[in-house]
C-alpha positions in Angstrom: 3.7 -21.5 -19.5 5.6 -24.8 -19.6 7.6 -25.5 -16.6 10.7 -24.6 -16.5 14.1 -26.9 -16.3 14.6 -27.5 -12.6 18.0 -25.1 -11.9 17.1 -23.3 -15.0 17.9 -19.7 -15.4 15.5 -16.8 -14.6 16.6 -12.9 -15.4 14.1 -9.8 -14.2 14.4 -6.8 -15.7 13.3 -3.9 -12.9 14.8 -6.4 -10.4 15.0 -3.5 -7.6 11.1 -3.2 -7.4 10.2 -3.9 -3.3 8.1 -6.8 -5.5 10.3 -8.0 -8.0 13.0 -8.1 -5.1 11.2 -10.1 -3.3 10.0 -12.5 -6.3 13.5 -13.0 -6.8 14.2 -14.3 -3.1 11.1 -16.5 -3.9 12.4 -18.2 -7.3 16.6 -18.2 -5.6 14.7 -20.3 -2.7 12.8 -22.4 -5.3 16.2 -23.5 -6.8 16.3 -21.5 -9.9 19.6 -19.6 -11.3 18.2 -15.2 -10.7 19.9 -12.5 -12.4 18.2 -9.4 -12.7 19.4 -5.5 -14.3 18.0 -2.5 -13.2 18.4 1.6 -13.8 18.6 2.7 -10.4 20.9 -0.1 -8.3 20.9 1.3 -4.9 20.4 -0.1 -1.4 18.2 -1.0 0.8 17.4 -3.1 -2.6 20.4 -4.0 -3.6 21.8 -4.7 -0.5 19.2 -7.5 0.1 19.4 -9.2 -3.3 23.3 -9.1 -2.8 22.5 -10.7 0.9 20.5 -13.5 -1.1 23.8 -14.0 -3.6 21.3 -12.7 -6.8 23.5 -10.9 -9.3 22.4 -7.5 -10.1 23.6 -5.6 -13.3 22.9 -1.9 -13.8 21.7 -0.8 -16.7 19.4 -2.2 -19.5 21.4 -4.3 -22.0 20.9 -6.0 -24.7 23.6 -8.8 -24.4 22.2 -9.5 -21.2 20.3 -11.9 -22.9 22.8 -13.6 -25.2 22.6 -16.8 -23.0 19.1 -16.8 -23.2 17.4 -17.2 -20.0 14.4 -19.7 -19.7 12.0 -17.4 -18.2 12.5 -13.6 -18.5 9.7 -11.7 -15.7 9.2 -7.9 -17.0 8.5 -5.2 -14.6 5.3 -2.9 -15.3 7.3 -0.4 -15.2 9.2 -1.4 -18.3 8.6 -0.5 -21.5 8.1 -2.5 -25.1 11.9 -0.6 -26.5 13.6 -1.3 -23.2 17.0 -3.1 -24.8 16.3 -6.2 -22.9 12.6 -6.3 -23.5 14.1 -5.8 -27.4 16.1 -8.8 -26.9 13.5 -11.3 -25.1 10.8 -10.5 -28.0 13.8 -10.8 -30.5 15.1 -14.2 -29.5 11.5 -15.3 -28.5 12.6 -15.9 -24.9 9.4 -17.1 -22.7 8.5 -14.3 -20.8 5.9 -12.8 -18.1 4.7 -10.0 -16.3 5.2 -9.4 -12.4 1.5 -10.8 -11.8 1.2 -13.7 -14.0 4.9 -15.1 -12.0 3.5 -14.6 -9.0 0.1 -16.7 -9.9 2.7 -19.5 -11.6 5.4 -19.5 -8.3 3.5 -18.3 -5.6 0.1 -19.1 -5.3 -0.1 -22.1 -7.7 -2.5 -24.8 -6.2 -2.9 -22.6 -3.1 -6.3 -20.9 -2.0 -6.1 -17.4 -2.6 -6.9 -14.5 -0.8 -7.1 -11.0 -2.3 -7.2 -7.6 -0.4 -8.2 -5.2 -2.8 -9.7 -1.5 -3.0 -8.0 2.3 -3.5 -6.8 2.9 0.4 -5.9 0.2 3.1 -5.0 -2.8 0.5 -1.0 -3.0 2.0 -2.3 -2.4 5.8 -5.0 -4.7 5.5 -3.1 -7.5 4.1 -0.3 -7.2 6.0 -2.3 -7.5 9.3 -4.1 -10.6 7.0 -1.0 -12.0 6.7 -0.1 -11.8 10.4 -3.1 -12.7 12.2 -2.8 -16.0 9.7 0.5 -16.4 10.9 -0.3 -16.0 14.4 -2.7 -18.6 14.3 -0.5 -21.2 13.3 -1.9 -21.2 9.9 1.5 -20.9 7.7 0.4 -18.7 5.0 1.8 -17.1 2.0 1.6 -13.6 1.0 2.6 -11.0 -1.3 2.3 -7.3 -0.3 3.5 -4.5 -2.1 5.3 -2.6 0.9 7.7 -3.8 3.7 5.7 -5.3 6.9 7.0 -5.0 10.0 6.6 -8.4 11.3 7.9 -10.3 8.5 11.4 -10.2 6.8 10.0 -8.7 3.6 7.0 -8.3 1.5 6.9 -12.0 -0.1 7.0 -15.6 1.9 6.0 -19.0 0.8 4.6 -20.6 3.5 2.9 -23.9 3.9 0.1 -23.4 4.8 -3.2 -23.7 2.5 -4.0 -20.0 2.0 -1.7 -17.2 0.5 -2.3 -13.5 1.2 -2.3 -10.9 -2.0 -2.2 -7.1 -1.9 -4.5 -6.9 -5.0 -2.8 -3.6 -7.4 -5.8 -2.4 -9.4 -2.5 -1.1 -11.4 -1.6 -2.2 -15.2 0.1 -5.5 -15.1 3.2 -4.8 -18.2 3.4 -3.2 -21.4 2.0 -6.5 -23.3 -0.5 -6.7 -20.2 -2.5 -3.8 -19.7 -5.1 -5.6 -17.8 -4.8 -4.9 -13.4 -2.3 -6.8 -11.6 -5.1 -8.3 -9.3 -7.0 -10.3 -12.2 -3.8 -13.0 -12.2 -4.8 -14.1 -8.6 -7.5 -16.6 -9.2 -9.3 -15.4 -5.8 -11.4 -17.5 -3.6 -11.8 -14.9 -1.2 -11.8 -10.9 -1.6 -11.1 -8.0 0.7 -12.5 -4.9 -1.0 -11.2 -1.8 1.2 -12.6 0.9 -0.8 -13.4 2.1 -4.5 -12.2 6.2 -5.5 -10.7 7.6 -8.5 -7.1 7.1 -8.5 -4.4 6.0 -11.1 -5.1 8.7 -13.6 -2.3 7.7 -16.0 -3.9 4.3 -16.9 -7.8 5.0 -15.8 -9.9 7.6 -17.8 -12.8 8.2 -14.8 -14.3 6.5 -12.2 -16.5 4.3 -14.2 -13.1 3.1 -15.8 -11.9 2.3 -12.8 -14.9 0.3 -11.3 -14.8 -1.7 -14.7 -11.4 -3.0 -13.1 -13.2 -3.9 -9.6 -15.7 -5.4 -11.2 -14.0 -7.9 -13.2 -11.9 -9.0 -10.2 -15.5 -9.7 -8.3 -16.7 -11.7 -11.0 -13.6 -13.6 -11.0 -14.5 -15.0 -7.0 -16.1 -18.1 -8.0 -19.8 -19.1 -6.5 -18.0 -21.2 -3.8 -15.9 -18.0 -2.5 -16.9 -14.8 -0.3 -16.6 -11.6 -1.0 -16.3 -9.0 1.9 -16.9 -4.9 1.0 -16.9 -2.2 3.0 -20.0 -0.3 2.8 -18.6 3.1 3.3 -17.8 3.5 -0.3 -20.7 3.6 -3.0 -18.4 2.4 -5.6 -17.4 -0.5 -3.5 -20.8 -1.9 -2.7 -21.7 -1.1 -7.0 -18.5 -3.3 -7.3 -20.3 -6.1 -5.0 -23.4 -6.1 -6.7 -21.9 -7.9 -9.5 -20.6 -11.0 -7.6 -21.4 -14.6 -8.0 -20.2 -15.5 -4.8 -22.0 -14.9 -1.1 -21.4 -11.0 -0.4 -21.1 -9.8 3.3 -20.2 -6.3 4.1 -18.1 -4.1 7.0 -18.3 0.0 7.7 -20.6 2.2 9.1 -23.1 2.4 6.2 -25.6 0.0 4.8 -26.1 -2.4 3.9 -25.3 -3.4 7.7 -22.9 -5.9 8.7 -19.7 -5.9 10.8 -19.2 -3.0 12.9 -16.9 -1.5 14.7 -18.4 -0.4 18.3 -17.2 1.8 21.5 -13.8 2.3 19.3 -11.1 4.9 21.1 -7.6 5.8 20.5 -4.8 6.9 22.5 -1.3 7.1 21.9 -0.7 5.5 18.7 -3.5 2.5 19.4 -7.0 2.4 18.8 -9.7 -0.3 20.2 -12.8 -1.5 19.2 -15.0 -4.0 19.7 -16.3 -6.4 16.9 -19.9 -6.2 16.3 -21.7 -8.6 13.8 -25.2 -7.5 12.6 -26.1 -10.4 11.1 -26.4 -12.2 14.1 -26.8 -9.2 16.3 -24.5 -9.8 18.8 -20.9 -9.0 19.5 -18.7 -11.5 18.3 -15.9 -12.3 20.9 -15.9 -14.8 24.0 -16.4 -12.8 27.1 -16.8 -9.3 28.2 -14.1 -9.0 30.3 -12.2 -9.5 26.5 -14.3 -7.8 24.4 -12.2 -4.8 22.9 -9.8 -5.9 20.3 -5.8 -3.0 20.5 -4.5 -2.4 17.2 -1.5 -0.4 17.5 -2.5 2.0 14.7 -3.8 5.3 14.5 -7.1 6.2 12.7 -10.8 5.2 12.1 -9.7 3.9 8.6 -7.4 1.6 10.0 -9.5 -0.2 12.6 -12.3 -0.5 9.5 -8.7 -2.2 8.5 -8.5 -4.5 11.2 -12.7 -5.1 11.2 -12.3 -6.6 7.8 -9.5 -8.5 8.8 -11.3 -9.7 12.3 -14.2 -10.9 10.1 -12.4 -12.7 7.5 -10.6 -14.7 10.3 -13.5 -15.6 12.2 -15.1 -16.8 8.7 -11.5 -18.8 8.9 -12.1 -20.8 12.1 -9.6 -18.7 13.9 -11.0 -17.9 17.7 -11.4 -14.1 18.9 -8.4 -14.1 21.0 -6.1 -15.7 19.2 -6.7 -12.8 16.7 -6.7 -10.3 19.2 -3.0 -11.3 20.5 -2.2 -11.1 17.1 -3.5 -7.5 15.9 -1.7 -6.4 19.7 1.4 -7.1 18.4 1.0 -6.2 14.8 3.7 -4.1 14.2 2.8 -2.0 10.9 3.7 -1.0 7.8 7.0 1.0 6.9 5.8 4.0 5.2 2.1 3.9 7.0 2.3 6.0 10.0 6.0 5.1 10.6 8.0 6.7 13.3 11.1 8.5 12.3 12.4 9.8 15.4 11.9 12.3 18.0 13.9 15.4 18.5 13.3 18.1 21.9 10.1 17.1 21.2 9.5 17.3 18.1 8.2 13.5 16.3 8.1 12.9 12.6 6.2 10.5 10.9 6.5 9.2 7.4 3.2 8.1 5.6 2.4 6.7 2.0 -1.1 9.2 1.9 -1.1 10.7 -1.7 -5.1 10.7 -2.3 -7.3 13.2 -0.6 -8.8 10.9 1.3 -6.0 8.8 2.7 -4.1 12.7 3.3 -7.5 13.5 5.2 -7.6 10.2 7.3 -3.8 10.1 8.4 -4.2 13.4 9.5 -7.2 12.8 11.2 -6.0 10.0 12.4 -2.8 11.3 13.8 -5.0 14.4 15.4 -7.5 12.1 17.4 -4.2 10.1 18.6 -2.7 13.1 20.1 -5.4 16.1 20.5 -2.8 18.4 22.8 -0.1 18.1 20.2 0.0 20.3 17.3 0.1 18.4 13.7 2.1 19.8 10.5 1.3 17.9 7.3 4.2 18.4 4.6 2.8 17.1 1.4 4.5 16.1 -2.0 1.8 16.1 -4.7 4.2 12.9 -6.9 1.6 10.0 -7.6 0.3 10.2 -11.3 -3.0 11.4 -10.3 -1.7 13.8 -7.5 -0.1 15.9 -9.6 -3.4 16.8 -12.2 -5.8 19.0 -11.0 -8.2 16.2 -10.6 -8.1 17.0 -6.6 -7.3 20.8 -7.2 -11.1 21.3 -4.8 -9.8 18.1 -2.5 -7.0 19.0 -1.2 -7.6 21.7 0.3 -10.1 20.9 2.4 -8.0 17.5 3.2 -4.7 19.4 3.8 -6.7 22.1 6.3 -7.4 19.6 8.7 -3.7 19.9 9.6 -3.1 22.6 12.1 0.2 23.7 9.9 0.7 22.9 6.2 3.9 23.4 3.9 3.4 21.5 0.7 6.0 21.0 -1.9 6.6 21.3 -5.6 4.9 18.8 -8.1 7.8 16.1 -8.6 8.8 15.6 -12.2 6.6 18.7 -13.2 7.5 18.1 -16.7 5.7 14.6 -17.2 2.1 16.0 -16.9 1.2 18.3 -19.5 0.5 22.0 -18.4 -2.9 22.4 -18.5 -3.4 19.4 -16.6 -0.8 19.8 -13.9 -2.0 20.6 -9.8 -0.7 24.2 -8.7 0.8 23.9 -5.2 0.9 27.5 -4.6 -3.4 27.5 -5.2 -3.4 24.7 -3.0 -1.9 26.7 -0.3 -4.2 29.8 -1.4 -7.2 28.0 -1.2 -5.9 26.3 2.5 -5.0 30.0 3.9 -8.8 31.1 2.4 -10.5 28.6 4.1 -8.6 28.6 7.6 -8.1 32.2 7.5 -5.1 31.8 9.5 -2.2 31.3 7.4 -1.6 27.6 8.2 -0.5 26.9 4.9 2.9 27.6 2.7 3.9 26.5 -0.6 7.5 25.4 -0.4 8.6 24.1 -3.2 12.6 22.0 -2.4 12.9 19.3 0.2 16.1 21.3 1.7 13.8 24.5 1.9 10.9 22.5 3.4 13.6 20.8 6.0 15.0 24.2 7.1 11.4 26.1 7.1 9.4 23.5 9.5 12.8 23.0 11.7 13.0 26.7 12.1 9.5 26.9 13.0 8.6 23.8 14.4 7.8 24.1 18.3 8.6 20.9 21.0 5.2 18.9 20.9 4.9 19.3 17.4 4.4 16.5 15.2 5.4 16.8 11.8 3.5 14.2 9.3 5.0 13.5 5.7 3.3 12.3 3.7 4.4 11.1 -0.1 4.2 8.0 -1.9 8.0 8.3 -2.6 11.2 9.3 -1.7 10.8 13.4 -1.1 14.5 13.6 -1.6 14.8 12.0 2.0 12.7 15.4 3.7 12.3 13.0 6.6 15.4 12.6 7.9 17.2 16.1 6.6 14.6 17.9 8.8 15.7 15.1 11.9 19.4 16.4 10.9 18.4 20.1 11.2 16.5 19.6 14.5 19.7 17.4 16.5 22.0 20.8 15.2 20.0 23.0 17.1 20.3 21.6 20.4 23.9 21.2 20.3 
């Protein structure tokens, strides 16, 4: 697009994404006019586009556009007869999807880095993000969730590199193309490859169609790094241009993970490159690298990362003082409070895999303590029978299971739709111990797992939304009963 008027006057419709929040702060910093309108204006959005003095109008409307912005960015959650999508087309207002602004503001002549894959992309490039910053290194980075360590999901730094969560997701309603092909990556992370996204992806071999395309895209200059654990992953690989290495436990061999141990909520490990056959750190005495996260999936998280950074000049314990005090992601094994004993966590899981390895995860952590996953089936592809043999045996591992009613039932046609109460049939059949309850209402879940939860309990949620705020009513029910 051309460039726009310095000062000139850029409207987003969907404004109260996490990401098109944060884009927002990016272009208000950049000196541009932001307005933005969205459905649902609530905090902790709204709150922080108010703190950054962005007006936000609720509501699609068409005279929203009767001054006719320079630049209109469209949410890919917004459809072609939204009224202010109706208006933009109408008056022929430039206009572009999430992606293609953030490849025109953010990264522009900067060197990009894209972590990709179906599990680990927001972890991974958080951590990324950090060790960079860490380092000295000034980076920029987009990530689709809220790190810890950072003010928000989105920073412009100036430094050389800029860190992108790469969504295998559909980019906008004239852009049906994944978000993650509008990067321009010199370097990519690929976490992992598994059906997912059943809404926009007809199978598998759709969906490594979409991998594929972003590996050609790394240029024969660039680096690709795959883990090996996932055949999909190393099929997406096989198609680059670019010099492929690879991390995991499988083969082809490369960067492992040795003597790794958790406790607590960390987990060590100690870096082991097999290209060179040697560990790669300075000094026994040093070798194990402490993540402060739970889970073999997320120290394969913080391998990738470890590699990447070596590859990037930065020393071994310069990234090990950063991964120590990496702080997380909200949503990914986040601590909600503890009550007579009783912790709850809030996780992001939705896939049986990730549900498997967060419970796994949290198990290994704490093997005295006895672990209750409460699970809302609400992703697009959670809630079709696609899993309906998966989640079971994911949900099992859990030494208590109550899982809810499909959100938004209605939006997935009958035949198609996940059945909750089979799921906890098919649990119950192979524990044969009961472990498992369909309840269907977050109220009903809150009062059922604080009647019955026990001190040392820890009670895992895991959802990729909302759950009507489960977390904190069953917090709310446990504080009544000890007073």
């Amino acid at each position: 697009m051309s460039a726009l008027p310095p000062r000139g006057h850029v409207h987003l419709i969907a404004v109260c994404g996490v990401g098109m929040a944060s884009l927002a702060g990016l272009l208000k910093s950049q000196g541009y006019r932001v307005t933005g309108s969205d459905q649902n204006v609530y905090p902790p959005m709204s709150t922080f586009l108010a703190e950054l003095g962005i007006e936000v109008l609720s509501g699609y409307k068409e005279e929203r556009l009767d001054d006719k912005p320079d630049l209109v960015v469209i949410g890919n959650a917004v459809s072609r007869d939204n009224p202010e999508v109706q208006a933009t087309l109408r008056l022929a207002v430039a206009h572009l999807s999430f992606p293609q602004a953030l490849g025109e503001f953010l990264i522009g002549s900067k060197r990009s880095l894209v972590v990709a894959g179906t599990h680990g992309k927001t972890t991974t490039s958080s951590l990324m993000a950090w060790v960079l910053a860490k380092a000295g290194r000034q980076p920029s980075f987009f990530i689709g969730g809220m790190p810890a360590n950072f003010g928000g999901g989105l920073s412009n730094g100036n430094g050389d590199w800029v860190v992108l969560e790469g969504d295998e997701y559909d980019s906008a309603f004239f852009d049906k193309g994944p978000k993650f092909l509008h990067y321009r990556p010199e370097k990519v992370i690929l976490t992992s490859v598994e059906f997912d996204h059943a809404d926009i992806y007809r199978d598998l071999a759709h969906l490594k169609e979409a991998f594929r395309r972003l590996v050609e895209l790394v240029p024969a200059s660039g680096t690709l790094l795959a883990c090996n654990d996932y055949a999909a992953a190393k099929e997406a690989a096989s198609h680059a241009r670019c010099r492929v290495s690879f991390y995991g436990c499988g083969e082809p061999r490369g960067w492992e993970a040795r003597n790794v141990r958790a406790e607590g909520g960390a987990s060590w490990f100690e870096p082991f490159d097999f290209a060179q056959d040697r560990p790669y750190y300075e000094g026994r005495a040093e070798s194990a690298v402490k993540i402060a996260l739970m889970g073999k999936h997320n120290v394969s998280n913080a391998l990738a990362v470890y590699a990447t950074a070596r590859e990037l000049g930065i020393d071994h314990r310069s990234i090990g003082d950063a991964m120590a005090t990496f702080q997380g992601v909200k949503r990914r094994q986040e601590f909600k409070g503890e009550i007579r004993g009783i912790t709850v966590l809030d996780d992001f899981a939705h896939h049986p895999t990730a549900v498997r390895e967060t419970i796994e995860a949290v198990k290994a952590a704490y093997p005295a303590r006895r672990i209750w996953a409460v699970f809302e089936p609400r992703s697009n592809t959670s809630r079709r029978r696609i899993f309906a043999r998966e989640f079971p045996q994911a949900l099992a591992c859990a030494d208590r299971v109550v899982i809810a009613g499909l959100y938004q039932p209605d939006k997935i046609p009958i035949e198609e739709r996940l059945q909750p109460e089979e799921v906890a049939q098919e649990i119950n059949r192979l524990s044969d111990d009961g472990r498992a309850v369909f309840v269907e209402k977050a109220d009903e879940i809150a009062q059922y797992v604080s009647a019955s939860a026990k001190t040392g309990d820890m009670i895992l949620v895991m959802s990729n939304g909302g759950f009507d705020g489960v977390q904190e009513k069953i917090l709310k029910l446990l504080e009544r009963k000890t007073t």
